[in-house]
C-alpha positions in Angstrom: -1.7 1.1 4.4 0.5 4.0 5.8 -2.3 5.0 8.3 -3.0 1.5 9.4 1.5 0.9 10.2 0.9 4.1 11.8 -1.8 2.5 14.8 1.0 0.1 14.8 3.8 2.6 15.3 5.7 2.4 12.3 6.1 5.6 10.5 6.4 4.4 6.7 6.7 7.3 4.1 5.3 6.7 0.7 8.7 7.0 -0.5 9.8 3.8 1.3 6.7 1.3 0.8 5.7 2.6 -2.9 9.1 1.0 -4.0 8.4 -2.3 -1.6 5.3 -2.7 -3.0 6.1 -2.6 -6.9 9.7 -4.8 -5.8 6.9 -7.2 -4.5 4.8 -7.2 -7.5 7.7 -7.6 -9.9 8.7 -10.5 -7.5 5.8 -12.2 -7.7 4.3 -11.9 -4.3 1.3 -9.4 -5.2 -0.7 -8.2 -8.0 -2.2 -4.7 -8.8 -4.6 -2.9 -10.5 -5.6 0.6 -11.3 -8.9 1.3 -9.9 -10.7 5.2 -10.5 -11.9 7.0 -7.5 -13.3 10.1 -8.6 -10.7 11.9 -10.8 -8.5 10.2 -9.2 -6.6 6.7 -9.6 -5.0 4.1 -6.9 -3.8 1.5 -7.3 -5.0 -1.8 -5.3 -2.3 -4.5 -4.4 -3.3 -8.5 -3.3 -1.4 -10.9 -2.4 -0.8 -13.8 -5.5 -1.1 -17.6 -4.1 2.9 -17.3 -4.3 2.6 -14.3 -2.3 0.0 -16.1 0.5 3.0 -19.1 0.8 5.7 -16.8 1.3 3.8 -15.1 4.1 3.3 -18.0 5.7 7.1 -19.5 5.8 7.8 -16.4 6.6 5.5 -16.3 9.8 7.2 -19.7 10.6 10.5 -18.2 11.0 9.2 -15.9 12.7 7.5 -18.6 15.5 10.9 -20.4 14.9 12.7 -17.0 16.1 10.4 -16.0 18.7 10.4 -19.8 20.6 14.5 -19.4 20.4 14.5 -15.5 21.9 11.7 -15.4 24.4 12.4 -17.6 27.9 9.9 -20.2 28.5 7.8 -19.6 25.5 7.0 -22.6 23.8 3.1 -21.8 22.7 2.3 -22.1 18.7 
């Protein structure tokens, strides 16, 4: 997840999303399990249905902010 911000250019430490992502899952937006690679573990995140909703208010507001700020944009 890091590396994929990173194409996006965001630079995102593991000290800054590792406590997003567990403030996420004890929200209620994702779920996690441990999964074994080797000798060693990660642990995979997905988003819960509550989760998916949330996204998509959120991307509303976001439409919602982008009609207001951009000139003459009034597409989606």
């Amino acid at each position: 997840m890091i590396e994929e911000l990173a194409h996006h250019g965001y630079r995102v430490s593991p000290g800054t999303l590792y406590p997003l992502l567990h403030g996420m899952e004890r929200k209620g937006y994702l779920e996690s399990r441990i999964e074994r690679a080797g000798r060693s573990q990660r642990r995979i995140y997905k988003a819960t249905p509550y989760g998916i909703e949330a996204l998509a208010m959120a991307q509303d507001k976001i439409r919602e902010l982008f009609r207001e700020v951009v000139p003459g944009n009034s597409s989606t």
